[in-house]
PLY file of the C-alpha trace (Angstrom):
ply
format ascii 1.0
element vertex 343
property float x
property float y
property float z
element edge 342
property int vertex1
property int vertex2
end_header
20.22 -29.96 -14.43
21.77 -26.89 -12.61
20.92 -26.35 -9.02
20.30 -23.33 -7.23
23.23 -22.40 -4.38
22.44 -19.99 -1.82
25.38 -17.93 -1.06
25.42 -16.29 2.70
26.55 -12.88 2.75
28.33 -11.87 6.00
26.12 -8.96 7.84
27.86 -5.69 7.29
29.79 -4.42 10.43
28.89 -1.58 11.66
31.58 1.26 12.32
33.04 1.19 15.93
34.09 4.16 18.03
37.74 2.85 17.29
37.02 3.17 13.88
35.71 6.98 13.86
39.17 7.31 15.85
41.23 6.47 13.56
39.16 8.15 11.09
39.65 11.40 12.86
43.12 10.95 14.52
42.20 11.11 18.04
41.87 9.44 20.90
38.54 6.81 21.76
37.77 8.86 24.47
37.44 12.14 22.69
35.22 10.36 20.60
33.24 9.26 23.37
32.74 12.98 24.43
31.76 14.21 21.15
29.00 11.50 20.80
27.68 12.52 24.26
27.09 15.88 23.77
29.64 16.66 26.54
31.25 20.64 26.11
34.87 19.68 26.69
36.06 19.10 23.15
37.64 21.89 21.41
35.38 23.24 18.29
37.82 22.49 15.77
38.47 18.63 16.89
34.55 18.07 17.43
34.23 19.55 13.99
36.97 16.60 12.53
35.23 13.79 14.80
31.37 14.42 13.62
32.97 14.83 9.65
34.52 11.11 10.56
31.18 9.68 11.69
29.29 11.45 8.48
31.86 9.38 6.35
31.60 6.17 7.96
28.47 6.54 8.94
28.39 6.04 12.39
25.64 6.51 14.82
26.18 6.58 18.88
23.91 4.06 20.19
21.61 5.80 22.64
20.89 2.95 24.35
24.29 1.91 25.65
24.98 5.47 26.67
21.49 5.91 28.63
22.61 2.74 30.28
25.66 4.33 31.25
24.76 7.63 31.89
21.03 7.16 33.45
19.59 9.68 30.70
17.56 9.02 27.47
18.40 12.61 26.31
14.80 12.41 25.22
12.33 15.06 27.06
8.58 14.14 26.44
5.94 17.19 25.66
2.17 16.74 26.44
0.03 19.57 24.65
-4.03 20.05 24.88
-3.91 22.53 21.56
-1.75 23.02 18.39
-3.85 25.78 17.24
-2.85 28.27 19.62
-0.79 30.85 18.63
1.28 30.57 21.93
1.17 27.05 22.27
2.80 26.58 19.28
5.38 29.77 19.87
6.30 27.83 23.30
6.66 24.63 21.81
8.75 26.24 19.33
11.09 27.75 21.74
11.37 24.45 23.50
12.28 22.64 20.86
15.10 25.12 19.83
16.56 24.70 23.67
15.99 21.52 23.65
18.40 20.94 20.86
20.98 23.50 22.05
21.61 21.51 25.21
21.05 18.54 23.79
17.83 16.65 23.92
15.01 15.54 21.39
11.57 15.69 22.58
8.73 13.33 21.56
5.49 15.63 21.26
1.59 14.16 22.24
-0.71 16.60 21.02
-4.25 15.74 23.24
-7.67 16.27 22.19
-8.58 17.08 25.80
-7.95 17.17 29.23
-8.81 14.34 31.23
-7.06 12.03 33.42
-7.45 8.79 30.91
-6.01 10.97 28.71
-3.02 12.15 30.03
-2.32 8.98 31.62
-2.42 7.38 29.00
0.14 9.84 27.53
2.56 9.57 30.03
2.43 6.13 30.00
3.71 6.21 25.86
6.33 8.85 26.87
7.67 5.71 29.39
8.07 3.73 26.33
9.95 6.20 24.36
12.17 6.37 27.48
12.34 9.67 28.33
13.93 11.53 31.17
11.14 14.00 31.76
7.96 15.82 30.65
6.55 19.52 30.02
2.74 19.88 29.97
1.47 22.74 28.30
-2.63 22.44 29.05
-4.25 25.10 31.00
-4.67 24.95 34.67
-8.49 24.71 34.79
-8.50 22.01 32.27
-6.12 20.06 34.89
-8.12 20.51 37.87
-11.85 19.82 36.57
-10.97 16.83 35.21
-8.57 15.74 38.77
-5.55 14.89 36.80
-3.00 13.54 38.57
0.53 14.13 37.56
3.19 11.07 38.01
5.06 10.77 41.03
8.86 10.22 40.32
9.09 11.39 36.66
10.26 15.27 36.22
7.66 17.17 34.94
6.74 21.00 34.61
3.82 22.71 33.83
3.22 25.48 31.58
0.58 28.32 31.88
-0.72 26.84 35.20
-2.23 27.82 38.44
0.68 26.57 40.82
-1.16 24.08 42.79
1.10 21.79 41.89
4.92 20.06 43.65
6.42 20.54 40.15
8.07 23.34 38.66
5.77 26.06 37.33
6.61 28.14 34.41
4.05 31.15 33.06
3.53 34.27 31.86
2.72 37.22 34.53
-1.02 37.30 33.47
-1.88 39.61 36.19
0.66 42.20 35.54
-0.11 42.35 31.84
-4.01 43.06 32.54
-2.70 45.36 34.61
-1.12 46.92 32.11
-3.72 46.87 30.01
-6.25 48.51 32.30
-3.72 51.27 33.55
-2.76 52.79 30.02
-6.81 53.17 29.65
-7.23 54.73 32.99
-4.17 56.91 32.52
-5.67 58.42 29.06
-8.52 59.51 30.71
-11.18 56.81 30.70
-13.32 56.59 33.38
-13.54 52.96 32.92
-12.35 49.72 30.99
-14.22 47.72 29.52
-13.38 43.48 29.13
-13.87 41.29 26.79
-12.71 37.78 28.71
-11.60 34.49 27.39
-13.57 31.68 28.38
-14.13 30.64 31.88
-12.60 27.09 31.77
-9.25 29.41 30.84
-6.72 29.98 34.09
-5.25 32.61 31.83
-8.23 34.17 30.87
-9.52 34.11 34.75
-6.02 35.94 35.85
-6.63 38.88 33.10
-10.24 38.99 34.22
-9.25 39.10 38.19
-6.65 41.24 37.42
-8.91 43.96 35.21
-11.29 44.25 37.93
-8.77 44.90 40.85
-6.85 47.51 38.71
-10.21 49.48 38.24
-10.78 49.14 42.06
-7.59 49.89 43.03
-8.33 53.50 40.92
-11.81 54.30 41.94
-13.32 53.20 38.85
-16.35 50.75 38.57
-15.73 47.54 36.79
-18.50 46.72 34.14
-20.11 43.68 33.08
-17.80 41.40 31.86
-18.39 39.51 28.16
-17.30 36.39 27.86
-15.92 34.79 24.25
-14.02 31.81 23.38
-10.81 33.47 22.08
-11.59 33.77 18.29
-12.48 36.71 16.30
-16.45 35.96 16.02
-16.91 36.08 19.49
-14.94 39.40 20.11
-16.95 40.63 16.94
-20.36 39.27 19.06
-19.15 41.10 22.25
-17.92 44.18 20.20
-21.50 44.53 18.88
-22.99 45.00 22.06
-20.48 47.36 23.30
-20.65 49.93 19.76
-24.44 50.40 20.90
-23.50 51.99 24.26
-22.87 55.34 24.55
-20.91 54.36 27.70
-18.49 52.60 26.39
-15.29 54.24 25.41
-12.37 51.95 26.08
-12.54 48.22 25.77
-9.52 45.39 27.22
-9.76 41.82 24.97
-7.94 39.00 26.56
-6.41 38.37 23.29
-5.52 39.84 20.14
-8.46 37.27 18.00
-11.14 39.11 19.86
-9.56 42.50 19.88
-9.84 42.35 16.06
-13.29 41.10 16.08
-14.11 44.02 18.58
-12.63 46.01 16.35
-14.61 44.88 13.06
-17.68 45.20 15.08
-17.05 49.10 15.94
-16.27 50.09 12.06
-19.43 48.17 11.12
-21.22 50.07 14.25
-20.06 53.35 12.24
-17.76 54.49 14.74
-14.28 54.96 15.05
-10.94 53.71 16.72
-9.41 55.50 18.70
-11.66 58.48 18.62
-14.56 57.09 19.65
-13.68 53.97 21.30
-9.83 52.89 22.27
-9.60 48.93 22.02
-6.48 47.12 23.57
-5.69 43.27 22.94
-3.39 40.65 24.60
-1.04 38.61 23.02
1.25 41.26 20.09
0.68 38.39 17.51
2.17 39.43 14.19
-0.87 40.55 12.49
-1.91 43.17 15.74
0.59 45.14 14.14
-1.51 45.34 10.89
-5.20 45.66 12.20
-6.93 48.92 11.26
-5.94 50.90 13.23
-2.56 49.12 14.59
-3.56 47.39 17.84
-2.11 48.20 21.16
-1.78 45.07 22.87
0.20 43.31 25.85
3.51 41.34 24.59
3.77 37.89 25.58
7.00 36.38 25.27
6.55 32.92 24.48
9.84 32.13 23.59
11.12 32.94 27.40
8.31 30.93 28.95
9.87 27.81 26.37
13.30 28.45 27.40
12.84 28.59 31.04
9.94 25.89 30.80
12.81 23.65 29.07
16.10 24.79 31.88
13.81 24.42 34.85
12.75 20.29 33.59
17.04 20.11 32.68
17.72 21.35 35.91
15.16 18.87 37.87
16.31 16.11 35.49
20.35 17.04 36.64
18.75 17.17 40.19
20.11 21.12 40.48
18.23 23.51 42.69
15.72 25.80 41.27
12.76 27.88 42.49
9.50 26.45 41.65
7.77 29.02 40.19
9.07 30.88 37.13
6.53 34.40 35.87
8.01 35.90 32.90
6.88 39.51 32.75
4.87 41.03 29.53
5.17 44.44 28.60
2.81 47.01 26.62
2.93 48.07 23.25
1.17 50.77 22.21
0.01 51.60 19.04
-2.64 53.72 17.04
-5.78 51.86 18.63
-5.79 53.67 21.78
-6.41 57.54 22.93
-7.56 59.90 24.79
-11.83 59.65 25.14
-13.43 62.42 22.98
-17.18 61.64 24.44
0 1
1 2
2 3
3 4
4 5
5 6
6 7
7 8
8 9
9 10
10 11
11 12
12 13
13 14
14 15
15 16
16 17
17 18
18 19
19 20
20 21
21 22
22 23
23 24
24 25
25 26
26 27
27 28
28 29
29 30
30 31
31 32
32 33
33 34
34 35
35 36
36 37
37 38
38 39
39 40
40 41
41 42
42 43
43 44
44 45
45 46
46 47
47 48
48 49
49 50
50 51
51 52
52 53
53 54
54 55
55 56
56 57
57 58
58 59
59 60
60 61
61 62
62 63
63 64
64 65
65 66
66 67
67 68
68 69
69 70
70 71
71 72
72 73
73 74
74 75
75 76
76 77
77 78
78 79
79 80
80 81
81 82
82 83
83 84
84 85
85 86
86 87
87 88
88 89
89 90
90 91
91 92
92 93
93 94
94 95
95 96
96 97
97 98
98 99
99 100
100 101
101 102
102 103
103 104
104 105
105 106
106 107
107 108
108 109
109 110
110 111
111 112
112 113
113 114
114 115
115 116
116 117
117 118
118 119
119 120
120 121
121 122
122 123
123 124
124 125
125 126
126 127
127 128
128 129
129 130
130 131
131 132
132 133
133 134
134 135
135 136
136 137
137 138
138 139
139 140
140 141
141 142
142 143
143 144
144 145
145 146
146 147
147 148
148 149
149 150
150 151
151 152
152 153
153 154
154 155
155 156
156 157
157 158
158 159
159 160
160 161
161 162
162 163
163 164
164 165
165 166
166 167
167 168
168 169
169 170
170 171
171 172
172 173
173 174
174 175
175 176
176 177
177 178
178 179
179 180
180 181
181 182
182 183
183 184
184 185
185 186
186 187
187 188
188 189
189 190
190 191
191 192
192 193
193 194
194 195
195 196
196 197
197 198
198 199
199 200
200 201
201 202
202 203
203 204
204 205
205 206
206 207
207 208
208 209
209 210
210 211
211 212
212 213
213 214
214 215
215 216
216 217
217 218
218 219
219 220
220 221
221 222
222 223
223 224
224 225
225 226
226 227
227 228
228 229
229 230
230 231
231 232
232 233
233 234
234 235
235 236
236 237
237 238
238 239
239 240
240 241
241 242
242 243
243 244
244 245
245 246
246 247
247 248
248 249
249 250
250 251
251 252
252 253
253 254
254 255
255 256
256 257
257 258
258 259
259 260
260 261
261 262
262 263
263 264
264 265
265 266
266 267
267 268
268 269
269 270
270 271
271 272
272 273
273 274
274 275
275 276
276 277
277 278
278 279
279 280
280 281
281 282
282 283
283 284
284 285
285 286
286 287
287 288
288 289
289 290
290 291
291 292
292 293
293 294
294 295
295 296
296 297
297 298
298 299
299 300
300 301
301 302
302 303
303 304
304 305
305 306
306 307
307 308
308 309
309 310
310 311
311 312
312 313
313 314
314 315
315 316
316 317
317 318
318 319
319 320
320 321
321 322
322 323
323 324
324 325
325 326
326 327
327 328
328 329
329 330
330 331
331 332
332 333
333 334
334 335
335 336
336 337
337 338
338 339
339 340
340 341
341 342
């Protein structure tokens, strides 16, 4: 009768910073400096060290070096909307500056805005140990729910209202209505027209506030405001309305979406762009070069607010000075959809 013997293997060790050393011909420490992301290692002998650690396949072990270093190299990102097109431009550009200074980020995409919620989000980004947060959920969302952010956690907000202690990064909202509203006004228009995002929106109320004081600030009356929810339909709804008043000749959307639908709603009205009414959107999204005609629109630079969104929570996590609020400025682009009024 033959028996079965079990035969232990021995656990295979894993490679050792000594080893990658030799590997490489250099020094422990070097190797040490390479696997910390530290910027003192000449190009050429990083390049030899991370070739050693693809061969022997070693991997630093984050754990010992947050212990060492107080840092998780981890930055946690709470977002309200994947949908938008600058949500997902910003998180873009975070991401990319993220991993040039070295961090990963662990992303929590949120269904909506209240303080269970985001709570409960911050408390997983504890678990995944990370050494600080970026919000990107609108300002209104924040304070009609009375969210709370942590208390001795980095964190910054993006596209907010300010009212917070941390670090504030945005996009000068006000300037680009203003923008908006003055390249009407300087064609000849007696007045603008707007087409606002929804109320709940602190972007959407700082174009709005914005409009309205530009066309004071010029003698002009400000009209009745209509109100959509960002997408095309609802700028095609409010764009209706508008095409059957004789009135109207020059119309600001608070984003490109309802621009276009403003836009569909004049050609179906029968009338034309720019000759009978000018449109202007917010936004420059790839398509608003495309629209018929090519939309003048306010540039956002989303990548920027990432960037500095990203350096100001480094900079707070490294415990460096830095103002607290951050406005990246927008700038106008004008295109075909936009003239002087002919009625």
């Amino acid at each position: 009768m033959m028996l079965n013997q079990s035969v232990e293997v021995a656990p295979r060790r894993e490679p050792s910073i000594m080893d990658v050393a030799r590997e490489a011909g250099v020094s422990a420490q070097t190797v040490s400096r390479v696997a910390t992301g530290k910027n003192v290692v000449r190009p050429q002998t990083r390049e030899k060290v991370v070739e050693a650690m693809r061969r022997l396949g070693y991997r630093p072990n984050g754990a010992a070096r947050a212990l060492k270093s107080g840092r998780y190299r981890n930055i946690g990102v709470i977002m309200f909307s994947l949908s938008s097109y600058g949500n997902m431009r910003t998180l873009e550009a975070i991401a990319g500056e993220a991993a040039r200074v070295g961090y990963a980020l662990t992303l929590i995409p949120l269904g909506a805005a209240s303080q269970s919620r985001v709570s409960g989000a911050f408390a997983r980004l504890s678990e995944q140990a990370v050494d600080g947060i970026v919000i990107l959920i609108e300002a209104h969302q924040l304070n009609e729910s009375d969210i709370e952010l942590p208390q001795g956690l980095p964190v910054v907000v993006v596209d907010s209202n300010a009212q917070y202690d941390q670090p504030v990064v945005d996009t000068d909202q006000a300037q680009g209505a203003r923008l908006a509203t003055e390249h009407l006004l300087d064609l000849g228009h007696r007045t603008v027209w707007h087409v606002a995002g929804p109320d709940e929106s602190f972007s959407a109320q700082r174009r709005r506030e914005s409009w309205k004081a530009t066309l004071h600030s010029r003698g002009a009356a400000a009209p009745e405001v209509l109100v959509g929810d960002w997408s095309a339909d609802s700028g095609r709804v409010a764009g209706s309305e508008l095409a059957l008043r004789e009135e109207v000749t020059a119309v600001f959307a608070a984003n490109d979406q309802m621009a276009l639908g403003v836009m569909h709603a004049i050609h179906e009205a029968g009338l034309r762009i720019p000759e009978d009414i000018s449109v202007v959107g917010f936004d420059d999204t790839p398509e608003s070069a495309s629209f018929w005609p090519a939309l003048t629109t306010i540039r956002q630079h989303f990548d920027q607010v990432g960037v500095a969104s990203l350096q100001a929570l480094v900079a707070a996590i490294e415990g460096q000075p830095r103002e607290r609020g951050d406005l990246v400025p927008t700038e106008l682009i004008v295109r075909r959809s936009t003239a002087a009024p002919s009625r």
